[in-house]
C-alpha positions in Angstrom: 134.0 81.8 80.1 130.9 84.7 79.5 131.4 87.6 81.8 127.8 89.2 81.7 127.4 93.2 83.4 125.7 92.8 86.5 122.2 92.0 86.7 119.3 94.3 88.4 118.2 93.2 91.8 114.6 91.5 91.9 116.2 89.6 88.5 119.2 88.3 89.8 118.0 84.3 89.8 116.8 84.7 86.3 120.3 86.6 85.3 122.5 83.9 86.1 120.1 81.0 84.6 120.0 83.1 81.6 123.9 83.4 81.6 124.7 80.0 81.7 122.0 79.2 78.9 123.4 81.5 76.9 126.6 80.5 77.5 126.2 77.0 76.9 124.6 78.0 73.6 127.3 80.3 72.8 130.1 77.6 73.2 128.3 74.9 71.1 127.7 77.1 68.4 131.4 78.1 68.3 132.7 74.6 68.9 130.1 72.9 66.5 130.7 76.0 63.4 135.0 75.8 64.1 134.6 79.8 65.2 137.1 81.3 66.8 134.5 83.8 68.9 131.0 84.1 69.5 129.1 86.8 71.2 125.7 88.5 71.5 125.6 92.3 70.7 122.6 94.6 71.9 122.0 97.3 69.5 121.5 100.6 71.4 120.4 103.9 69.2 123.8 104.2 67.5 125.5 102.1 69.6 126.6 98.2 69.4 127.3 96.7 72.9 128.6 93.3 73.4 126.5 91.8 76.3 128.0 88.1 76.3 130.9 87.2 74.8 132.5 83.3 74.4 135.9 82.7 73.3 139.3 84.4 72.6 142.1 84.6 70.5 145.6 85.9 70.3 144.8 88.4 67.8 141.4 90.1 69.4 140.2 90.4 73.3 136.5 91.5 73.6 134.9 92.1 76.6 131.2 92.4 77.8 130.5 95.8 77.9 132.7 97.2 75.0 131.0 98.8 72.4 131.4 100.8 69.5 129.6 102.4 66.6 126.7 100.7 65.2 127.6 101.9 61.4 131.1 100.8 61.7 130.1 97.3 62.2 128.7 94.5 60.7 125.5 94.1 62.8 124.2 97.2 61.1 124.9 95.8 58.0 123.6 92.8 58.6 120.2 93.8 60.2 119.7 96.5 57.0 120.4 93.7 54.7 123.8 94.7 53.0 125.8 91.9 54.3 124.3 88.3 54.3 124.2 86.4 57.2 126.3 83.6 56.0 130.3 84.8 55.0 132.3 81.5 55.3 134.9 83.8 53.3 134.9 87.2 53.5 137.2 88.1 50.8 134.4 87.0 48.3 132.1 89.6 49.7 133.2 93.1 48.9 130.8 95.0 51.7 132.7 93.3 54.5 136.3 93.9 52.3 135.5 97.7 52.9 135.0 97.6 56.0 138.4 98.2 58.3 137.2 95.9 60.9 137.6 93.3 58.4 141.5 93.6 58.5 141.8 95.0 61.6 140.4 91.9 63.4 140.9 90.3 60.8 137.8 88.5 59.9 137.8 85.7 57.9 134.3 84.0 58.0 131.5 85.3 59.5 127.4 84.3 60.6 125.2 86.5 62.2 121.3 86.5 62.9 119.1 88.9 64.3 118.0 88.8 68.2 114.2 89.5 67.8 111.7 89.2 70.9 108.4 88.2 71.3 106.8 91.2 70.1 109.0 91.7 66.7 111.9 94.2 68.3 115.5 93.8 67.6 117.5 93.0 70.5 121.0 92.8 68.6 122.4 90.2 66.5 123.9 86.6 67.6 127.5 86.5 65.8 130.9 84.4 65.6 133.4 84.9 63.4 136.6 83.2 62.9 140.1 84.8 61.9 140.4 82.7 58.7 138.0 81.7 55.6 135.5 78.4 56.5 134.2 77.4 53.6 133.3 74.6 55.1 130.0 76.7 56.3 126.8 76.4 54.4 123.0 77.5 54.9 122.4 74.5 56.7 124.5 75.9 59.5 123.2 79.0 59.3 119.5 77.3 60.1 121.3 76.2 63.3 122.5 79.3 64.4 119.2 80.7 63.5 117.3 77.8 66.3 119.9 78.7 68.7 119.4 82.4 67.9 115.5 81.9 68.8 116.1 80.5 71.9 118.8 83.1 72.9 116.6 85.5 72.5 113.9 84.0 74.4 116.6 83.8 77.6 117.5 87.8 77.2 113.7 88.8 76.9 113.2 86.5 79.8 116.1 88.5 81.4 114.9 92.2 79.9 111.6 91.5 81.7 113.1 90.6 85.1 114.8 94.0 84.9 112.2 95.9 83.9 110.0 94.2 86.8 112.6 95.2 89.6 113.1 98.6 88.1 109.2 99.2 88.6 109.6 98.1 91.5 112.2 99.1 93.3 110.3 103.0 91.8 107.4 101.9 93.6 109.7 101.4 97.2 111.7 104.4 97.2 108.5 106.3 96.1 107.1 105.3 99.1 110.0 106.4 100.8 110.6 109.4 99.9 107.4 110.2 100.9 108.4 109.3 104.4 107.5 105.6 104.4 104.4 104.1 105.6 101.7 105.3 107.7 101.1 103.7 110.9 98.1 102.3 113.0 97.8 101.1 116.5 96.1 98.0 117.5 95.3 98.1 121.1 96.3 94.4 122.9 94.1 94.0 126.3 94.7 91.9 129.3 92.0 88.8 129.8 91.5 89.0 132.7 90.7 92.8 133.6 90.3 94.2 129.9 92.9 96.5 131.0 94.7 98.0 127.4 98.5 97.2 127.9 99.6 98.3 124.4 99.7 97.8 121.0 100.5 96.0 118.0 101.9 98.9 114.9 101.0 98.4 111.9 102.2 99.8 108.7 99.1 100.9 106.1 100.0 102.4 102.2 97.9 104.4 100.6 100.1 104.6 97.6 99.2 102.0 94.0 98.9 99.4 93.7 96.6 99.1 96.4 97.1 95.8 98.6 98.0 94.4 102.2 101.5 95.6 103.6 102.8 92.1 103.6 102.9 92.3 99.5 104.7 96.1 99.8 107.0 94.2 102.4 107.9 91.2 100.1 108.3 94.0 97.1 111.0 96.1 98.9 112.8 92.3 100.2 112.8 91.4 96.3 114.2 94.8 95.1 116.4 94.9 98.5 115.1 98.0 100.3 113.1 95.5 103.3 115.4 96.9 105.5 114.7 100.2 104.6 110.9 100.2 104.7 111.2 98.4 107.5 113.2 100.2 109.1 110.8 104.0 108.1 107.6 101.9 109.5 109.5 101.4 112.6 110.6 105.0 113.1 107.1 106.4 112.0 105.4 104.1 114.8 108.0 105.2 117.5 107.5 108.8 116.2 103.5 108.9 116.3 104.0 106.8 119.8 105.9 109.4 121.4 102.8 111.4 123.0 101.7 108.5 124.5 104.6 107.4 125.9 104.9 110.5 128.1 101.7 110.4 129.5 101.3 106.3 129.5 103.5 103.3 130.5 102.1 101.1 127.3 103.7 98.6 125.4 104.6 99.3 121.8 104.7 95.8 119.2 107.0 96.5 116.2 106.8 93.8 113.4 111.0 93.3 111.9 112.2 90.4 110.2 115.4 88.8 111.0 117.2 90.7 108.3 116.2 93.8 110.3 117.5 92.7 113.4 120.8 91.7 112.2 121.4 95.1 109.9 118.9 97.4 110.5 121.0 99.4 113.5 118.3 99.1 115.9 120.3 99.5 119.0 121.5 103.1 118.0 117.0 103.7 117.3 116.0 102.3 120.9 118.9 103.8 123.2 117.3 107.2 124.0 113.8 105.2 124.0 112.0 103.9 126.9 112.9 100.4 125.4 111.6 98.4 128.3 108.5 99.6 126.5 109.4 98.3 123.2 108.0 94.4 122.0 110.2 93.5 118.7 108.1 91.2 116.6 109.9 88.2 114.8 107.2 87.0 112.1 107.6 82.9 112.1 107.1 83.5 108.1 110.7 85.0 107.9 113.4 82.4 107.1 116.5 82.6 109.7 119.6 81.6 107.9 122.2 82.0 111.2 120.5 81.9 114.6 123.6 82.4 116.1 124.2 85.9 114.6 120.3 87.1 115.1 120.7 86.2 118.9 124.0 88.1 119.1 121.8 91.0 117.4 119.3 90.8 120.3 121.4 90.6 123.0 122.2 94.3 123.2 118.4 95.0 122.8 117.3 92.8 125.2 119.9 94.9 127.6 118.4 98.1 126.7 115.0 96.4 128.1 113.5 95.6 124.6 111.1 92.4 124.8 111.1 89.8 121.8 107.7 88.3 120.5 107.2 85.5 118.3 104.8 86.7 116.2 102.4 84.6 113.9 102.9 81.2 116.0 100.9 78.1 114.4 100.6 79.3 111.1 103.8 77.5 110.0 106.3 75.2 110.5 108.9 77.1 111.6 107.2 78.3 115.0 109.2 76.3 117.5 112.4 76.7 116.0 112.2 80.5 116.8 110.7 79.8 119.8 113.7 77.5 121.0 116.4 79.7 119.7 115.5 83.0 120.4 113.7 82.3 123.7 111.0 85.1 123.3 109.3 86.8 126.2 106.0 86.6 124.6 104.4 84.0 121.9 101.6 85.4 119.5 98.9 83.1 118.3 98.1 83.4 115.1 94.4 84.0 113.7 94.8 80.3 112.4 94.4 79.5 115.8 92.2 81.7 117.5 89.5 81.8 114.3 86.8 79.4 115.8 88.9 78.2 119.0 85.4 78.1 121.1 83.9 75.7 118.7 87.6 73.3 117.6 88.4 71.4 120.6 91.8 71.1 118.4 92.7 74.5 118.2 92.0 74.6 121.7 94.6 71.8 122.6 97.3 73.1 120.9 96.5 76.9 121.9 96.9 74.6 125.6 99.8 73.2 124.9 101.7 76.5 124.1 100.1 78.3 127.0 101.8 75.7 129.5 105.1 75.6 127.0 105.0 79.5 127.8 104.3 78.8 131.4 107.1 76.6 131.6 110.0 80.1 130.7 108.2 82.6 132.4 106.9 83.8 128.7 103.2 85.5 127.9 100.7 84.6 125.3 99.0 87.0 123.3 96.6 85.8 120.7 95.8 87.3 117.6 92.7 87.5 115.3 90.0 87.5 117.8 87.0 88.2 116.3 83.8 87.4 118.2 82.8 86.9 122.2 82.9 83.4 122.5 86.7 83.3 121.0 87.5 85.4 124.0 86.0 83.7 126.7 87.5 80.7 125.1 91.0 81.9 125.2 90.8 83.6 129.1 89.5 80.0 129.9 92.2 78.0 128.5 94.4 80.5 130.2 95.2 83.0 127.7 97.1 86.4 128.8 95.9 88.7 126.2 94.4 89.3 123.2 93.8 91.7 120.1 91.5 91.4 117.3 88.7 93.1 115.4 86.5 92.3 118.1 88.5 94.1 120.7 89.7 97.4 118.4 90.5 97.5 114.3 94.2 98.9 114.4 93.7 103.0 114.5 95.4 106.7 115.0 96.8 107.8 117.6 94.1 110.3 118.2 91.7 107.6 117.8 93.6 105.2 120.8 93.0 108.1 122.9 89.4 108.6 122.6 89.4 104.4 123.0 91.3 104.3 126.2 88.9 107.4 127.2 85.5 105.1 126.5 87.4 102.3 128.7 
């Protein structure tokens, strides 16, 4: 069986398809030549390293990771042209004779071909050798090996990429937070029926490149494992920024966490000096939940501290009422899907109904999202809509900023 070093985060799906590939490839190559062992070694400076390695014998035990002096093996040899490629007998070729790792093996036939990627660079050499003499072996099998050398390399490039991908990544993450994590604005949520503001949504904003929306930095850190992380910085910058306002203003403040948050993130230990009964977690529909069970038991001591859960993003998905059902949130959030053109889709405007009297029905609120014109508000208070945020109320801002707003009010 291979045993391949562990792979880089971000890459891992794309590691272990290109382990079994290669190890598939590895045994038929073995099996199909009569080898005794068959490996792929990455050539590194002056190093050889042994990335995958397929078979063993009494005599030898290699292991992915060893490694060893490029000039005292035959890969160097090979890839400078001194040894051929085909040795079914090794005794007949006085190069590999020399060499002590000849005897001390021992090796008695030998094939090796060069890794080479797409753009020409050696990535090592694809070998097996076998303790006695095969002269059974002829350039016909070495064409073989040569096909299934292509292809190997293809798989580790594939691989090499992946890495290099999450390693950008992953940079670009804890560049971010070591700069203190993302910088937060405040959308202001009003109620419909007296335009009084009753809080906020936070929202994260990144400045740093590539510039794009927060829900692409989010999906980075997730695929590089640092969500929680980032997550967890936007949530302590908003609470941070919050602060003054809290001491001078009973409002609600909405903090966007995914599920992975919730059930790792230590948010109990964040909230407990916090007016939490102030606080509005929001669950995003768009997250996938893999154990309910454990995300309620996660809640349950942040619900006791007074913290309030949202369902954030509702309609936009199929996974709405599951989270709805499950978690039992205090408030629902309907998503711009929904709201966008609501006064003019007598659609929209049923199913915006029918979660309005679902809410009704648990003593839960409904925000929506996304509003962006008059007649989307007046459609929503008339259908019985709580509250609402959107361009056309405020466009998320400072804190400075929400003062001067809640001054013009």
């Amino acid at each position: 069986m291979i045993q391949v070093p562990g792979s880089t985060l971000g890459g891992d799906l794309i590691a272990a398809a290109v382990t079994a590939d290669i190890e598939r490839v590895l045994k038929t190559v073995r099996q199909h030549l009569g080898m005794d062992v068959a490996f792929v070694s990455n050539v590194i400076g002056d190093r050889r390293i042994f990335r995958y390695v397929e078979g063993q014998t009494d005599r030898v035990l290699l292991r992915p990771g060893d490694a060893g002096p490029l000039d005292e093996s035959y890969c160097q040899r090979i890839l400078d042209g001194r040894l051929p490629e085909l040795m079914p007998d090794t005794t007949q070729v006085p190069e590999a004779t020399a060499m002590p790792v000849t005897s001390d093996m021992p090796i008695g036939a030998h094939m090796s071909v060069p890794l080479r990627f797409s753009d020409g660079s050696i990535y090592g050499t694809f070998c097996c050798f076998s303790h006695e003499a095969r002269p059974s072996l002829n350039p016909r099998d070495l064409d073989v090996m040569r096909a299934f050398a292509e292809i190997t390399a293809h798989q580790i490039e594939l691989r090499e990429t992946a890495r290099r991908e999450a390693a950008v990544k992953r940079a670009r993450i804890e560049a971010v937070l070591a700069a203190g994590g993302p910088t937060m604005l405040f959308q202001p949520i009003i109620m419909l029926s007296d335009q009084r503001v009753v809080g906020v949504e936070a929202l994260a904003r990144f400045s740093a490149e590539p510039l794009r929306t927060p829900d692409k930095w989010f999906a980075e850190a997730a695929d590089v494992g640092l969500r929680i992380e980032l997550e967890t910085a936007a949530i302590r910058n908003a609470i941070e920024s919050w602060h003054g306002i809290w001491a001078d203003l009973p409002l609600q403040l909405g903090l966007n966490c995914s599920p992975t948050t919730i059930i790792e993130g230590r948010l109990e230990d964040l909230f407990r000096d916090l007016p939490a009964d102030r606080i509005v977690l929001e669950l995003t529909e768009h997250d996938q939940v893999e154990d309910y069970l454990i995300l309620n038991d996660r809640l349950r001591p942040l619900r006791d501290l007074g913290v309030k859960v949202a369902i954030d993003d509702t309609g936009s998905g199929y996974a709405s009422m599951r989270h709805i059902l499950t978690t039992r949130p205090n408030i629902i959030k309907l998503d711009i899907s929904l709201t966008k053109r609501i006064d003019l889709d007598p659609m929209r405007r049923a199913l915006a109904e029918a979660l309005i009297g679902f809410a009704t029905g648990f003593g839960g609120r409904v925000v929506a999202e996304g509003v962006e014109t008059e007649r989307e508000l007046e459609a929503l208070r008339a259908i019985g809509v709580q509250a609402a945020q959107g361009y056309h109320i405020a466009r998320p801002m400072t804190v400075p900023a929400f003062r001067q707003f809640l001054a013009r009010r």
